[in-house]
Backbone as CSV, one residue per row, in Angstrom:
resi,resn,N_x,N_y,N_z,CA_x,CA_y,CA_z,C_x,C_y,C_z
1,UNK,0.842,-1.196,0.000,0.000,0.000,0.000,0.876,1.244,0.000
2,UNK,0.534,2.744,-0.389,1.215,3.549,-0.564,0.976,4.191,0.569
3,UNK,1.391,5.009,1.422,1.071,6.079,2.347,2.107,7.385,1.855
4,UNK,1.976,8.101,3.099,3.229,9.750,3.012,2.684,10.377,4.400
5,UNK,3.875,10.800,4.132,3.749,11.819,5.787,4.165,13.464,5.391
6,UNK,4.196,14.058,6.140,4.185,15.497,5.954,5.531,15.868,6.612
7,UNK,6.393,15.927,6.003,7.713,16.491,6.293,8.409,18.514,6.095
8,UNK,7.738,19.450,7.458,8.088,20.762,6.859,6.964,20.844,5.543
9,UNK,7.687,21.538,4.458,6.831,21.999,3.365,6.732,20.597,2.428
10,UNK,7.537,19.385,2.881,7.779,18.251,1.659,6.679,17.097,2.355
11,UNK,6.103,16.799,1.133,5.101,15.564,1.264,6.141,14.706,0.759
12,UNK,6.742,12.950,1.680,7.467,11.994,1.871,6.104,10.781,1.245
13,UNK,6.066,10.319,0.061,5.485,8.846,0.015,6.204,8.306,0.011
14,UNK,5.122,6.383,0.017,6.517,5.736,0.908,5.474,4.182,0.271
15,UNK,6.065,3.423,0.199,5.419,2.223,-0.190,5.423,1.002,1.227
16,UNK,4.374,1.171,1.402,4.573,0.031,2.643,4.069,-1.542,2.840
17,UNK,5.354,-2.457,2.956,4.767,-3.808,3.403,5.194,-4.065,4.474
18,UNK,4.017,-5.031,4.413,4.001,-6.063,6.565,4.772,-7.206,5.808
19,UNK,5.177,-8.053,7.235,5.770,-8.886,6.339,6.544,-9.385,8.141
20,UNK,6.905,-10.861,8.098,7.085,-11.548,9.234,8.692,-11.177,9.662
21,UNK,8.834,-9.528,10.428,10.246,-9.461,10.758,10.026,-8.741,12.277
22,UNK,10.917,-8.807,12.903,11.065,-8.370,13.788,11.182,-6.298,14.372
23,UNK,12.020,-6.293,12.754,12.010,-4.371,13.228,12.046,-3.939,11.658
24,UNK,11.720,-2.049,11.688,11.385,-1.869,10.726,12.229,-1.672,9.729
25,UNK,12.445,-1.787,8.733,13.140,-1.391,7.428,12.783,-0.414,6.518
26,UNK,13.888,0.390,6.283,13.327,1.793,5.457,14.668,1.799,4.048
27,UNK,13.921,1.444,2.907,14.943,1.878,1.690,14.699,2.468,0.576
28,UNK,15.442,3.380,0.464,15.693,4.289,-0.589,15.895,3.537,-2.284
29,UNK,15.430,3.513,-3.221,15.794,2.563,-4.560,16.142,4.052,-5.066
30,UNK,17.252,3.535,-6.226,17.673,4.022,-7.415,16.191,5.097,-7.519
31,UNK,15.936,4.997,-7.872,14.567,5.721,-8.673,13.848,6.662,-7.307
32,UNK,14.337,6.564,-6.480,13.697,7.328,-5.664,12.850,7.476,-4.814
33,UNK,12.480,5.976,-4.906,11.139,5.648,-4.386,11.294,4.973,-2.404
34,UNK,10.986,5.232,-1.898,10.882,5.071,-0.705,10.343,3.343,-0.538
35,UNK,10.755,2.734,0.225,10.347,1.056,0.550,9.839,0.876,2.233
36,UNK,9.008,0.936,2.848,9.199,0.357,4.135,8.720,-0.958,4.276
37,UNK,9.401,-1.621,5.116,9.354,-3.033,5.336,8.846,-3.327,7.127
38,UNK,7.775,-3.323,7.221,7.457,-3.380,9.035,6.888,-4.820,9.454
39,UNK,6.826,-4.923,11.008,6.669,-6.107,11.698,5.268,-5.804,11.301
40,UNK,4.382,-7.579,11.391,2.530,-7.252,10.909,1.883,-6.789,11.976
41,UNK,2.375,-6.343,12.817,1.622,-5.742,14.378,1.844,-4.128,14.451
42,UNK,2.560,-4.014,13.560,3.141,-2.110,14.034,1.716,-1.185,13.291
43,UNK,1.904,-0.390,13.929,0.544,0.791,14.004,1.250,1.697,13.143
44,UNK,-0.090,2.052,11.968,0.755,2.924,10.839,1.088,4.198,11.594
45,UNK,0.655,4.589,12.605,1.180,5.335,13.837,2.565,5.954,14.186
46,UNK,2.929,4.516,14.234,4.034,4.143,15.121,5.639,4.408,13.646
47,UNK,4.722,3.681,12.734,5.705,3.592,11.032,5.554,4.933,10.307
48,UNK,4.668,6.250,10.509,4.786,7.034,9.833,5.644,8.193,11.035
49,UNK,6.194,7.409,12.327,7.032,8.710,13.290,8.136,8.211,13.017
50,UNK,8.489,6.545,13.030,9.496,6.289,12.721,10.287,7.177,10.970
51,UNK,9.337,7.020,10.308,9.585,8.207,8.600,10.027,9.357,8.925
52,UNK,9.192,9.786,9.748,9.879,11.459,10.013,11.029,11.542,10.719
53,UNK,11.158,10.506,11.721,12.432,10.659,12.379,13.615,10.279,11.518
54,UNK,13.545,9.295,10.202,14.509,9.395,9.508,14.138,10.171,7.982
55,UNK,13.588,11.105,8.131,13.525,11.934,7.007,14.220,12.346,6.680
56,UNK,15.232,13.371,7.231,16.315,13.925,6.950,17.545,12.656,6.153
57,UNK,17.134,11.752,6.092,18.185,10.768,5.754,17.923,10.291,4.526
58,UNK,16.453,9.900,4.204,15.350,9.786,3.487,15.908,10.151,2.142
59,UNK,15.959,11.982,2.453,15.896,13.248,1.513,17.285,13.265,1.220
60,UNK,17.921,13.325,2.009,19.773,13.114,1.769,20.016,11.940,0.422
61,UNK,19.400,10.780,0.707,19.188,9.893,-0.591,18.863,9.973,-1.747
62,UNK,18.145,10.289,-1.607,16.842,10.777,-2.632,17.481,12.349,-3.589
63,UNK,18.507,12.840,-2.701,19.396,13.861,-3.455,20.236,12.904,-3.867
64,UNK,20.609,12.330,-3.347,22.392,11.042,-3.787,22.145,10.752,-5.301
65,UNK,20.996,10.032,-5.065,20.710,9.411,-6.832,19.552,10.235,-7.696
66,UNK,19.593,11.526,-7.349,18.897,12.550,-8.112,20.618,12.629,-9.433
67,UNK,21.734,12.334,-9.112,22.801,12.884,-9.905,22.657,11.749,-10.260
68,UNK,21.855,10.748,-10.768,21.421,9.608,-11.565,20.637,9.447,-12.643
69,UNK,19.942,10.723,-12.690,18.239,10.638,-12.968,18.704,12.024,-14.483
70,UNK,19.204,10.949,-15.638,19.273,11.994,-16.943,17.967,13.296,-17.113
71,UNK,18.022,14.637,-17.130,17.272,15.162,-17.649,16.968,14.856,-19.341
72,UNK,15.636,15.340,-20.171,15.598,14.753,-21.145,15.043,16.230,-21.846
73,UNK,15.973,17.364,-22.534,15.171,18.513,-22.678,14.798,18.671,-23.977
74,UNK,13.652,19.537,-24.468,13.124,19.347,-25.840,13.877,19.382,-26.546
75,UNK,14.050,18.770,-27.693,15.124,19.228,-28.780,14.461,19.274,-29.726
76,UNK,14.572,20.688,-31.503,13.889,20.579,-32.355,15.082,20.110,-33.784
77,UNK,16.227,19.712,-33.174,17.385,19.332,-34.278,17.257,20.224,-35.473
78,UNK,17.686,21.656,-35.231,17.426,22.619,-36.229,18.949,23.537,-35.971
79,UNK,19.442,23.831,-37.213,20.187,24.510,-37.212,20.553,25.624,-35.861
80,UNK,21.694,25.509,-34.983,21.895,26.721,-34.229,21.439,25.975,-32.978
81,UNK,20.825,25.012,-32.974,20.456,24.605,-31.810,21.958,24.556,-30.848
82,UNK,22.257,23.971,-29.613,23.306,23.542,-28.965,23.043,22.109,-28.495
83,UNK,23.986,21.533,-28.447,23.968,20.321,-28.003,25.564,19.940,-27.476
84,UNK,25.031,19.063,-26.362,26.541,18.660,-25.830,27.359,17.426,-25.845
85,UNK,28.721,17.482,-26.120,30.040,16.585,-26.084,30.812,16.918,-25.450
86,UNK,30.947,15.778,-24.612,31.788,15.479,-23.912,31.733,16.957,-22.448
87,UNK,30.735,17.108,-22.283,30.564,18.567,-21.623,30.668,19.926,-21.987
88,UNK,31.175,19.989,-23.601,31.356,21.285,-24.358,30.144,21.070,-25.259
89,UNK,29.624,22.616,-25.106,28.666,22.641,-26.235,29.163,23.047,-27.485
90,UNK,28.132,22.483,-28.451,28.390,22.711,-29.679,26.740,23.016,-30.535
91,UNK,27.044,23.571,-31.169,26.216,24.204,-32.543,25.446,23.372,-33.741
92,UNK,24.462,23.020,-33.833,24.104,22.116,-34.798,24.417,23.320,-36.124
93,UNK,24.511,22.337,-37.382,25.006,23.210,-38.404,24.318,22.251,-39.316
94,UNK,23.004,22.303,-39.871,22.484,21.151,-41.208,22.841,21.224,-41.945
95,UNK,23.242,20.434,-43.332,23.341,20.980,-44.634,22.521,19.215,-45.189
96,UNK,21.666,19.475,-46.124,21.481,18.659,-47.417,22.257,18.080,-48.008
97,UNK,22.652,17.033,-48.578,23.406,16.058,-49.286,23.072,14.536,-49.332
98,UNK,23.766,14.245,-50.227,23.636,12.836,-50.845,24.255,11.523,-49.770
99,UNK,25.515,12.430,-49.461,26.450,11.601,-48.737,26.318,12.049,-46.969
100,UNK,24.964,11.398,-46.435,25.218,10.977,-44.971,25.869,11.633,-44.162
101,UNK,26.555,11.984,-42.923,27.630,12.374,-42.490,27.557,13.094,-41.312
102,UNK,28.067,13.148,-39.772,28.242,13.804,-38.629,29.396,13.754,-37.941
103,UNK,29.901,15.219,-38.214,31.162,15.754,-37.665,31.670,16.886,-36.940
104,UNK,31.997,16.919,-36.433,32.667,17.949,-35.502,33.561,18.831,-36.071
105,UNK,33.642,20.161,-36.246,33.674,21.192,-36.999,33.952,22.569,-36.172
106,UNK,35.306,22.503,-35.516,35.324,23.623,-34.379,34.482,23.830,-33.193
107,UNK,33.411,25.003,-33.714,32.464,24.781,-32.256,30.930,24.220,-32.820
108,UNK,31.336,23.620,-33.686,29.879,23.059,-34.459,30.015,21.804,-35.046
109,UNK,28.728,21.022,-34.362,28.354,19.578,-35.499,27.871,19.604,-36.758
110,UNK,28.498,19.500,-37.640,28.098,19.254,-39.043,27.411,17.984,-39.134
111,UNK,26.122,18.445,-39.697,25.572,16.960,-40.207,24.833,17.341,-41.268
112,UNK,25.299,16.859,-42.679,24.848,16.126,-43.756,23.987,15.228,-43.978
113,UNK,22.399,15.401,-44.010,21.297,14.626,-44.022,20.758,14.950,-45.347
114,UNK,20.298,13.475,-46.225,19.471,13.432,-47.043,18.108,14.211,-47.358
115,UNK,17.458,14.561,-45.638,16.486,15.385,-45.563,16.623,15.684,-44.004
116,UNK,15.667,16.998,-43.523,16.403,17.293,-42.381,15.506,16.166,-41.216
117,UNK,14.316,15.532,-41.790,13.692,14.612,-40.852,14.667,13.796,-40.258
118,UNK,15.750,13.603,-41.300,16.887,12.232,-40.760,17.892,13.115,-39.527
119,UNK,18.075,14.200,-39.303,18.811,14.897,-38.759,18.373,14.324,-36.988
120,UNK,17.688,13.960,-36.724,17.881,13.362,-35.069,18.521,11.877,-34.926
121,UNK,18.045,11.043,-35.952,18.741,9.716,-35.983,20.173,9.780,-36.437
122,UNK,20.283,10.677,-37.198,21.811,10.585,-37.390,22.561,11.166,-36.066
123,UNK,22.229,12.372,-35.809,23.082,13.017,-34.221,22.815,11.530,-33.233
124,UNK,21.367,10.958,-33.148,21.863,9.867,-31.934,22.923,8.823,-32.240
125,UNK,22.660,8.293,-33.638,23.805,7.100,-33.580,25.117,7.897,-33.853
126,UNK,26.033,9.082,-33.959,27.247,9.214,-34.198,26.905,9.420,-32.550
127,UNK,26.151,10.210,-31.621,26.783,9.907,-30.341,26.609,8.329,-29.740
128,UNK,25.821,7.353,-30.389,26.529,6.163,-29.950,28.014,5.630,-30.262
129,UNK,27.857,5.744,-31.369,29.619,5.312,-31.741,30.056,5.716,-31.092
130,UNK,30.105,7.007,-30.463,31.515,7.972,-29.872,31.251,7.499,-28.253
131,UNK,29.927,7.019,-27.549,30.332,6.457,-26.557,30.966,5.014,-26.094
132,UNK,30.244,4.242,-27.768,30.960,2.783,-27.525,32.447,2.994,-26.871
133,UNK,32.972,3.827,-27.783,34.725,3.899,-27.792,34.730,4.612,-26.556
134,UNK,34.339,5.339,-26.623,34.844,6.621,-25.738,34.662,5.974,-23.921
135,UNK,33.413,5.289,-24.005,32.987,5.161,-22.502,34.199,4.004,-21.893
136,UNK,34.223,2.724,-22.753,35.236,2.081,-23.042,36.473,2.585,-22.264
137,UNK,36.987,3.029,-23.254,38.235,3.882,-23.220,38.458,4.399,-21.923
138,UNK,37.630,5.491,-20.941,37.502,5.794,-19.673,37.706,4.525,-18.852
139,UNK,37.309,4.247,-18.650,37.011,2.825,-18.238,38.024,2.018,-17.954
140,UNK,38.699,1.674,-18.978,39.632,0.691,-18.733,40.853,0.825,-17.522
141,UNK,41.417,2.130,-17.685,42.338,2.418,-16.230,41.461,2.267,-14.906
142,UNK,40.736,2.792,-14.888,39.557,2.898,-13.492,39.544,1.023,-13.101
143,UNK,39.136,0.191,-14.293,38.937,-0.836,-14.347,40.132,-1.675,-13.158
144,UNK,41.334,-1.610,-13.948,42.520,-1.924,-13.672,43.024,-0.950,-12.256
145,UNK,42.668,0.321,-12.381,42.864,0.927,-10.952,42.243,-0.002,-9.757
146,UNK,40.650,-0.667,-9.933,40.669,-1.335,-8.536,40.759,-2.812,-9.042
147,UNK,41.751,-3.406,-9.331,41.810,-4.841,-9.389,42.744,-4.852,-7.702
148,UNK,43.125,-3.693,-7.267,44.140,-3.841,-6.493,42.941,-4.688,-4.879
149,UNK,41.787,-4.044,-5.257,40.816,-4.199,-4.400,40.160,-5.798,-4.652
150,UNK,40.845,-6.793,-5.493,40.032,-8.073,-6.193,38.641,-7.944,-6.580
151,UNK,38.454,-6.860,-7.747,37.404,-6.993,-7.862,37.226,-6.754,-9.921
152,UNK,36.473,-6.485,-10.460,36.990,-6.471,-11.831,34.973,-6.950,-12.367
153,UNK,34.496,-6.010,-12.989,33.315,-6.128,-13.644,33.307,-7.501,-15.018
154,UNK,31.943,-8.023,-14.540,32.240,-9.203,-15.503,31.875,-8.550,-17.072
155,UNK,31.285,-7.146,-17.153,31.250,-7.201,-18.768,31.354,-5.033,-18.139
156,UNK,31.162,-4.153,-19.029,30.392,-3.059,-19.476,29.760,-3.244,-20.602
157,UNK,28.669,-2.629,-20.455,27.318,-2.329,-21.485,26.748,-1.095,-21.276
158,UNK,26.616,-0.780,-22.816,25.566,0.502,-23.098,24.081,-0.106,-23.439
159,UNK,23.600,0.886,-22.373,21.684,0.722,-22.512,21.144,1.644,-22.169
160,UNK,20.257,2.269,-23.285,19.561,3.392,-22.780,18.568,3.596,-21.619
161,UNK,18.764,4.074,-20.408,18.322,4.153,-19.123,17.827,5.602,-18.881
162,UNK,16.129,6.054,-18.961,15.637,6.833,-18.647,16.065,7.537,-17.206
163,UNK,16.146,6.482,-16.261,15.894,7.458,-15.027,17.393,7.150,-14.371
164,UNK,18.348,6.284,-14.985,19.762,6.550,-14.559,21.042,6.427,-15.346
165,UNK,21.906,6.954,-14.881,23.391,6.913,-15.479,24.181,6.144,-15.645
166,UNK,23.716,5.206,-14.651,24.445,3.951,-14.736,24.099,2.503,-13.392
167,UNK,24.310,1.336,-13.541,23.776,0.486,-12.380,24.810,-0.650,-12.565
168,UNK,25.055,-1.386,-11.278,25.631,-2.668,-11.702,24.542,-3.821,-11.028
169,UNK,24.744,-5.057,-11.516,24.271,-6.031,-11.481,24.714,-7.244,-10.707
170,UNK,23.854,-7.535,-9.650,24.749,-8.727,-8.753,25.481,-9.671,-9.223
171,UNK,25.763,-9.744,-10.911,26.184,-10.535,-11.297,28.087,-9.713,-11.398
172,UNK,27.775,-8.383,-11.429,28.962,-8.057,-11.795,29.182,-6.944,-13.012
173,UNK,27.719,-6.960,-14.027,28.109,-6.586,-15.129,27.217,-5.279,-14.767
174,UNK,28.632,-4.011,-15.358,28.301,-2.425,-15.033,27.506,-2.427,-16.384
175,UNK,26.258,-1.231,-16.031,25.548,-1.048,-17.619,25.914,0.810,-17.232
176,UNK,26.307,1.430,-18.253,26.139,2.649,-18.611,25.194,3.288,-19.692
177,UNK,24.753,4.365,-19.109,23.885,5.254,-20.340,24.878,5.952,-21.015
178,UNK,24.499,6.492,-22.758,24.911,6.219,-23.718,25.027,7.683,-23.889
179,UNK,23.950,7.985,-22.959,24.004,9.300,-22.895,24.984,10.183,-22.060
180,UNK,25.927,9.603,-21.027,27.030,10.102,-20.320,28.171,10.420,-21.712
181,UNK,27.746,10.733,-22.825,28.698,10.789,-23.567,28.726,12.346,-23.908
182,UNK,27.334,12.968,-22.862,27.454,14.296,-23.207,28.093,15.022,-22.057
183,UNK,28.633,14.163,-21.143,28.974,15.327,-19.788,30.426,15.137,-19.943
184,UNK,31.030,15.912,-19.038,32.432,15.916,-18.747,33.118,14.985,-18.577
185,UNK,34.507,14.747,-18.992,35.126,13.727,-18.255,35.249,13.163,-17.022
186,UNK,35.268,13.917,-16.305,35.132,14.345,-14.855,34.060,13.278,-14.228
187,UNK,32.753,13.548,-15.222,31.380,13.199,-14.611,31.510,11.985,-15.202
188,UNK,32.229,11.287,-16.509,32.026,10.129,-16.827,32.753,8.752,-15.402
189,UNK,33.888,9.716,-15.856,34.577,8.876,-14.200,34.088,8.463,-13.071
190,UNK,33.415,9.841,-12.536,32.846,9.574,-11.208,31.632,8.386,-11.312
191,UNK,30.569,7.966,-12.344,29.412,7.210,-12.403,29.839,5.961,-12.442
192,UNK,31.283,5.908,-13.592,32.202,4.841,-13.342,32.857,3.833,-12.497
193,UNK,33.246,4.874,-11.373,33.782,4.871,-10.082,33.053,4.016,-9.325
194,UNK,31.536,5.051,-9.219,30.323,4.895,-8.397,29.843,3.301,-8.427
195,UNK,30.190,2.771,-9.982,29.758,1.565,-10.239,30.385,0.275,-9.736
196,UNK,31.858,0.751,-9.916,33.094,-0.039,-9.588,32.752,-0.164,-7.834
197,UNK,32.249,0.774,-6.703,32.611,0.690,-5.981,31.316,-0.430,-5.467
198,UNK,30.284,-0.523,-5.694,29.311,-1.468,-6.152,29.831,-2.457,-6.297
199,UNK,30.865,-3.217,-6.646,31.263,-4.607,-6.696,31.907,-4.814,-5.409
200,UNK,31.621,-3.809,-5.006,32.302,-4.185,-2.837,31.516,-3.661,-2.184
201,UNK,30.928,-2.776,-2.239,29.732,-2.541,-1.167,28.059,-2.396,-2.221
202,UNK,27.423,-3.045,-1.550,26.439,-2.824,-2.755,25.534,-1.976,-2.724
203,UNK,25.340,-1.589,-0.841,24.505,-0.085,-0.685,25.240,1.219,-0.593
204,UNK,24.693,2.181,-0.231,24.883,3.354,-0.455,25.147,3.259,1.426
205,UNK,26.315,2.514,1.627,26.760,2.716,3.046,27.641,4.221,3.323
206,UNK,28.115,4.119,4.860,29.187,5.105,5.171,30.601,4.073,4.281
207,UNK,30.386,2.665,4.312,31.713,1.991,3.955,31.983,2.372,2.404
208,UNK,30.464,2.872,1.636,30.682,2.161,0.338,31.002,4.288,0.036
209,UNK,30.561,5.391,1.046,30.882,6.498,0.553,32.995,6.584,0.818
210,UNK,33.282,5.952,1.960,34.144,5.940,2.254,35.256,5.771,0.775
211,UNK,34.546,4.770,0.474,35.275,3.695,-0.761,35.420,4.958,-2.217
212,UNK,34.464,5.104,-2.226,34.293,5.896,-3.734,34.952,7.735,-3.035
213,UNK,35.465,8.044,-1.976,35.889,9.243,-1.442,37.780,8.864,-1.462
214,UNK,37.776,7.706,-1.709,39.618,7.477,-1.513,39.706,6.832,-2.869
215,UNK,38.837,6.742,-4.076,38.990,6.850,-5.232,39.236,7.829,-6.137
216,UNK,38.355,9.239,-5.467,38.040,10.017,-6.259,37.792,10.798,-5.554
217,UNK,38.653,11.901,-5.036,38.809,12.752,-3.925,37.553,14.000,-4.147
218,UNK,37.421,13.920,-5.345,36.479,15.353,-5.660,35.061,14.391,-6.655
219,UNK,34.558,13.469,-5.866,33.745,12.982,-6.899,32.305,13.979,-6.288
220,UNK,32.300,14.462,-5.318,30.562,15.364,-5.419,30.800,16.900,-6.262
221,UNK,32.304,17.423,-7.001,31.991,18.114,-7.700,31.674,17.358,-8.885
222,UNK,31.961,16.292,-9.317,31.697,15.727,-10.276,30.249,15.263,-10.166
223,UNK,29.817,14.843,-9.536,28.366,14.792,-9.205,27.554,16.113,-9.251
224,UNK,27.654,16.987,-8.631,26.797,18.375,-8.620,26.752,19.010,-10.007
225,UNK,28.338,18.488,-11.039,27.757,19.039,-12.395,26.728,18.080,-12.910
226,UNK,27.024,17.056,-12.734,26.121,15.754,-13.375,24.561,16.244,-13.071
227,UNK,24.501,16.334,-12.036,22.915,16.809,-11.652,22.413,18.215,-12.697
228,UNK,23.433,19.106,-12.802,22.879,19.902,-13.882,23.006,19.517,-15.343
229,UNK,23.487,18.712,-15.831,23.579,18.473,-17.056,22.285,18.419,-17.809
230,UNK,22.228,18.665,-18.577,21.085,18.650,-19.555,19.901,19.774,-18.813
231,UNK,20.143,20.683,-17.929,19.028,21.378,-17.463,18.599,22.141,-18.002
């Protein structure tokens, strides 16, 4: 069942199951969504003071993997527009032609479309190519940076992920969005990092902030741009 409590000016929902345990459980998912897990005797009473008393912790979360959550802003793929690589913007520039084509051109993408309808499918797949390689490429030192820790992802994969940047899988295998191919280096690293550190702690502990803070000494500036990207 869903409930919420009244936190200050913020309304907190919260998804709640009973369920045969002894004390209560409160978790935060990727996506934002609040979980409580309570004994089948507790008084929604008793489970919506326990919420407020960890609200502040709640909301602290719920900011953590907000620098997860791609914005998606209109685009009309028309000449002059801006669009971003690698964290630098650049200039759409159309031209008509026979021969296909998207390139980088100082402070502007050139793209050569048959008609300008083709002009969004072509900008998405040259920024796939450029993250196959590119995300790759990042990657591999970071990779090899924590083998020192025995640990080592069983694959990377690109998949387009609405509401995050990146996740790993109890199996091991990191998936990245395709779309980190528009932020900074900086920001590709840190999601990287974030993922890697996931193959040793799998929550969002003090152990697992500890972990990703002696990786990456400045990863919440790298995070705080990430959260604005695409705004």
């Amino acid at each position: 069942m869903t409930e919420a409590i009244q936190f200050g000016s913020r309304t907190l929902d919260f998804r709640l199951e009973y369920s045969d345990r002894k004390s209560l459980g409160i978790t935060v998912t990727p996506e934002m969504e609040v979980l409580v897990k309570a004994p089948i005797n507790t008084t929604i009473e008793n489970i919506k003071e326990k919420i407020r008393k960890k609200a502040p912790w709640i909301i602290k979360q719920q900011s953590f993997f907000l620098s997860f959550q791609p914005k998606t802003p209109t685009r009309m793929y028309i000449s002059g527009e801006t669009h971003l690589y690698l964290g630098r913007q650049y200039r759409l520039k159309i031209e008509i032609g026979k021969l296909e084509s998207v390139k980088l051109k100082g402070k502007f993408i050139l793209i050569t479309a048959r008609e300008k309808a083709r002009t969004k499918t072509l900008l998405h797949d040259w920024y796939l190519q450029h993250a196959r390689s590119k995300l790759h490429t990042l990657a591999a030192p970071l990779i090899d940076k924590f083998k020192k820790h025995k640990v080592e992802p069983s694959s990377i994969v690109l998949r387009d992920m609405p509401t995050r940047w990146g996740s790993c899988t109890p199996k091991g295998k990191i998936i990245l969005n395709p779309e980190l191919i528009k932020a900074p280096k900086g920001c590709i690293e840190y999601v990287i990092i974030h993922e890697l550190c996931h193959l040793i702690h799998h929550d969002h502990t003090q152990k697992f902030i500890d972990l990703q803070t002696r990786e990456m000494r400045d990863w919440e500036k790298w995070k705080m741009k990430l959260e604005k990207l695409l705004a």
